[in-house]
C-alpha positions in Angstrom: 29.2 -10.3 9.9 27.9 -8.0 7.4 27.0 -4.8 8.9 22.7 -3.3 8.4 24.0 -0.7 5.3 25.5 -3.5 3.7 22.4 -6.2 4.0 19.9 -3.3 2.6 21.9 -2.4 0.2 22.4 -6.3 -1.1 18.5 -6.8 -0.3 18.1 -3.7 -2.8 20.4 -4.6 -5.6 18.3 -8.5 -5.6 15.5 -7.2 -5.5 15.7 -4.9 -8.0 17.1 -7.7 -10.5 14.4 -9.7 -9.0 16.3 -12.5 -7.7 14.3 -14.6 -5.7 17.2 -16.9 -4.3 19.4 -14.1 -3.7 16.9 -12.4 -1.7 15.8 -15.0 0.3 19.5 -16.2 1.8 20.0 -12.3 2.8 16.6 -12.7 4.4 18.3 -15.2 6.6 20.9 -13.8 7.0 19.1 -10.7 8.7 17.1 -12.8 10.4 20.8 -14.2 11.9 21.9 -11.0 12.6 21.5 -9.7 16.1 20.2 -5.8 16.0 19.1 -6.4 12.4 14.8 -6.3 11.7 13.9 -7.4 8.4 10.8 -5.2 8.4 12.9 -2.2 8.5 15.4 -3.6 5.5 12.5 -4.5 3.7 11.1 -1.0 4.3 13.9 0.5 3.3 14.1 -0.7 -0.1 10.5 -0.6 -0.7 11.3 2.9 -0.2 14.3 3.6 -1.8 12.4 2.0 -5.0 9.9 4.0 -4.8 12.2 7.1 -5.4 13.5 5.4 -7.7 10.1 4.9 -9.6 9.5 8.6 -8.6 12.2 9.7 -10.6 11.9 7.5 -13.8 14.7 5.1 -12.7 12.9 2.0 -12.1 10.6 -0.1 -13.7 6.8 -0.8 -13.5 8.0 -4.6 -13.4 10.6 -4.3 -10.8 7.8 -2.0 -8.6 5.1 -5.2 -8.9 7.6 -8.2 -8.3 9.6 -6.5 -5.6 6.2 -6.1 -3.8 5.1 -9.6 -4.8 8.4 -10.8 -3.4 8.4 -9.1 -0.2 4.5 -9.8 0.1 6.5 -13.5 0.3 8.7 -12.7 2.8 6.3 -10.8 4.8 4.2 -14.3 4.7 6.7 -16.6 5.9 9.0 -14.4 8.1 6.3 -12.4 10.3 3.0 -14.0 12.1 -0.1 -12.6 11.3 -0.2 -10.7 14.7 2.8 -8.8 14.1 1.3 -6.4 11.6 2.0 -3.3 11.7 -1.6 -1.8 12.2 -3.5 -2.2 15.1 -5.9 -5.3 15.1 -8.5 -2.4 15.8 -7.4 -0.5 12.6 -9.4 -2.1 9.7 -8.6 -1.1 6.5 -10.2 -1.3 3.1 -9.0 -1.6 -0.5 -11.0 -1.9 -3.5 -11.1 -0.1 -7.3 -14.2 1.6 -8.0 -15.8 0.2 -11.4 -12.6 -0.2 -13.2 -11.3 -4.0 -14.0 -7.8 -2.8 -14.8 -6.5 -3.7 -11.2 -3.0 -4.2 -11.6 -2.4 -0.7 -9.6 -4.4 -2.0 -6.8 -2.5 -5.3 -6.7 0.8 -3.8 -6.3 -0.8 -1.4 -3.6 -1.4 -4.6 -2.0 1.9 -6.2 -2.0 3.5 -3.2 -0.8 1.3 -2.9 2.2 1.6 -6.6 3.0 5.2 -6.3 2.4 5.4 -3.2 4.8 3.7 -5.8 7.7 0.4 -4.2 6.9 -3.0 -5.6 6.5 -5.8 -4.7 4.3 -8.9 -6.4 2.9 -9.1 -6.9 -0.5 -13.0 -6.0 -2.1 -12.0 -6.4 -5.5 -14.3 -4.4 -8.0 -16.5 -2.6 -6.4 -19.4 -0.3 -8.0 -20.1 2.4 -5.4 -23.7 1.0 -4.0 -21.6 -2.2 -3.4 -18.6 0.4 -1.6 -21.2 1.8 0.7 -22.5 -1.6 1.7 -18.7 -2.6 2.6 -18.8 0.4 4.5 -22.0 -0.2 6.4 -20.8 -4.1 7.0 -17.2 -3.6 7.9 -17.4 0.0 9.1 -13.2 0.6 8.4 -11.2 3.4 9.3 -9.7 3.7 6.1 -11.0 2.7 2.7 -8.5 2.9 0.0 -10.1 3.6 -3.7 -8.4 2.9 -6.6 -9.6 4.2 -10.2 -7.7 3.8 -13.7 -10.8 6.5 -15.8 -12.0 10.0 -14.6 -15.4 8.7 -14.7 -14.9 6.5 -12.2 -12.8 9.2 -10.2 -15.2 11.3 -10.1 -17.7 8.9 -8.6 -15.3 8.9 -5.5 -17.1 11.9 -4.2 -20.6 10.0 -4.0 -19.1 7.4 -1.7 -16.8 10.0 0.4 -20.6 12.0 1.0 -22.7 8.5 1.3 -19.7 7.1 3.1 -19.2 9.4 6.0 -23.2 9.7 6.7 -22.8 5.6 7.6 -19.5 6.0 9.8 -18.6 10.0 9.9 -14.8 9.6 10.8 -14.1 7.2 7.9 -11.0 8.2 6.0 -11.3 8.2 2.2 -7.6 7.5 0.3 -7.9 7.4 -3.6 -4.9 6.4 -6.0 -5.0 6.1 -9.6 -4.0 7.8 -12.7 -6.7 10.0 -12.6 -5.5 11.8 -9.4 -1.8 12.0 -10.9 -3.1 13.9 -14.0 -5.2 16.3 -11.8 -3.6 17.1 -8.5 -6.7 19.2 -7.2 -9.1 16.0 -8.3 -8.6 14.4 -5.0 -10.0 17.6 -2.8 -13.0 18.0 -4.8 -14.1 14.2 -4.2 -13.7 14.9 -1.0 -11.0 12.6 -0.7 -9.0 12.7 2.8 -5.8 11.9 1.4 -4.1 10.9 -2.0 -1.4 8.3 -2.5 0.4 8.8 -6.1 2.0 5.4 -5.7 2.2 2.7 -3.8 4.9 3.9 -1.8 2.5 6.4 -0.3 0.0 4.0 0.3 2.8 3.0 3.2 3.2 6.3 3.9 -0.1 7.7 4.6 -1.3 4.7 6.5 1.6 4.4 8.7 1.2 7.9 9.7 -2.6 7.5 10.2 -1.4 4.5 12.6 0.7 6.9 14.6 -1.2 10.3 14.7 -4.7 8.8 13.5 -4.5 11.8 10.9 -3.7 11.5 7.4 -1.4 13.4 5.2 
């Protein structure tokens, strides 16, 4: 029996080389182990890649199909009612004017690959964003932008936004707000995630303290 190091750190090395069948038969095999959750493996190396990407060792390709693949996972291993947030926590993602949505995408499989759930708007332009607020009143709307035109836009749906639900929390993502690391405070923005990775990070915390970070 293989012990929890050695099954994240096989679950890692497959999914970095994205190999589909590899991963899936340790899947199982986690799923076989007593003691053993798959959500934390899977966790774990979403994480660890993450750092990796952080630091210039991994590639955009292995960030987007290791999500894509875990997204899988997440699919046929956990039930819909075992995500991670609350069914009372609803939250939004959706890029503000830009088409370029590959960034949001693999936000996306992260999250779903991390057991959590978020509605996909698409392309929004930011009357359309406030009327997604005002219909489906989330907690948490998560904005992605690829141009700083579009960035700075955020800050007319954070003011518009809050007057429609006042304890909405506002998370942007995006190159913009990697270039300019004071961008996301004057939006207004409540948080910022510079990847994907903390995307995970800042809405798991939310579902623990109900703050952001």
């Amino acid at each position: 029996m293989h012990s929890k190091s050695e099954l994240t750190r096989g679950f890692f090395d497959a999914m970095i080389k994205m190999d589909n069948n590899v991963i899936f038969k340790i899947a199982e095999d986690i799923i076989n182990t007593s003691g053993i959750s798959l959500e934390e493996v899977m966790y774990e190396s979403l994480e660890t890649l993450g750092k990796e990407w952080e630091a210039g060792d991994a590639s955009l390709a292995q960030v987007y199909m290791s999500g894509v693949i875990c997204e899988k996972l997440a699919d046929k291993h956990f039930p819909k009612s075992n995500v991670s947030n609350p069914e009372d926590l609803k939250i939004v993602i959706a890029a503000l004017e830009d088409h370029h949505v590959l960034g949001k995408r693999i936000v996306l499989s992260v999250l779903s690959s991390s057991v959590i759930h978020a509605d996909d708007c698409g392309v929004l332009d930011v009357g359309s964003m406030l009327e997604v607020i005002k219909n489906d009143m989330p907690d948490i709307l998560m904005i992605s932008t690829l141009m700083i035109g579009s960035a700075l836009k955020v800050q007319q749906v954070v003011q518009k936004g809050k007057q429609i639900k006042p304890d909405l929390k506002v998370v942007v993502g995006g190159a913009p707000f990697r270039l300019d690391k004071d961008l996301a405070d004057l939006v207004g923005a409540d948080a910022v995630a510079y990847n994907a990775f903390d995307g995970v990070r800042i809405v798991n915390e939310y579902i623990k303290t109900e703050k952001l970070v």
